[in-house]
C-alpha angles and dihedrals in degrees: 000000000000098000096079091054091055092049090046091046093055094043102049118111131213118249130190110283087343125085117177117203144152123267104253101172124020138170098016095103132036107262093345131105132184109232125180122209128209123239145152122218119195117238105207097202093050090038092222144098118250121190113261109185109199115202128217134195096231116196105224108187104206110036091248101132124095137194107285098018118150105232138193104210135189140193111259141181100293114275103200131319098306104019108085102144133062134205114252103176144018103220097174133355120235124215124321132023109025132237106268088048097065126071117279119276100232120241112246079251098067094042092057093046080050094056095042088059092050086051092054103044087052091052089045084050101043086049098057091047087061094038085063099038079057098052092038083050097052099042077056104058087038087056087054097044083051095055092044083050092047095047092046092048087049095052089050098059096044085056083048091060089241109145093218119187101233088220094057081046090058087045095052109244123094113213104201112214108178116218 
């Protein structure tokens, strides 16, 4: 059962911006899986290849993905710290649920429309958060402009030889009461 995954996962060779691999680890976290894709390094003493897997953290949006699954993948847009690749494709189920079964794999399309949404959500977002820096930061320096006024009004009318409540002065009116 197991054995042809291994063999696929060996065999299988790296293309340009696709990996196919076999589902090592599945389930065990929320829209990741664990693939292993095959691969052979040189070693240049011995004079002959020796298989080196790599594994990748895949993000698989929809949960579809099962243990033993063949699998084409592609770098993406980074995930998180360690997910930097995405499935793009289900080759060949593994054992368990079938394809049709599972939840669909998205296009690359749809990932993309996906991600264009999120970007515009989060400038939408980021627009509205300076919008209201601006605003906080003006009512600031009008509040300040509105103390130096008041000060100054005050002063004036001392000099003026006018007795003001401080408190009529905070609510706005100035009530005048001569000495």
């Amino acid at each position: 059962m197991a054995q042809p995954a291994v063999q696929a996962a060996k065999t299988a060779f790296r293309r340009f911006r696709e990996l196919h691999g076999v589902v090592i680890s599945a389930g065990l976290m929320d829209k990741t899986v664990k693939v292993r894709v095959g691969g052979q390094k040189w070693n240049n003493w011995v004079k002959k290849f020796f298989d080196d897997p790599k594994t990748h953290l895949v993000h698989d949006p929809n949960n579809s993905l099962r243990l033993g699954d063949i699998v084409a993948i592609t770098p993406g847009w980074r995930v998180s710290k360690s997910k930097r690749h995405v499935v793009k494709h289900i080759i060949a189920p593994g054992s368990g649920v079938p394809i049709e079964e599972r939840p669909p794999v998205p296009t690359e399309e749809e990932r993309w429309a996906e991600r264009e949404a999120e970007r515009a959500l989060k400038a939408k977002r980021r627009a509205a958060k300076k919008m209201a820096e601006r605003v906080e930061a003006q009512l600031g320096r009008t509040e300040l402009l509105l103390r130096k006024a008041r000060k100054e009004f005050a002063l004036r009318a001392r000099l003026m030889g006018l007795n003001l409540d401080p408190k009529q002065l905070e609510a706005g009116g100035a009530a005048q009461s001569q000495q």
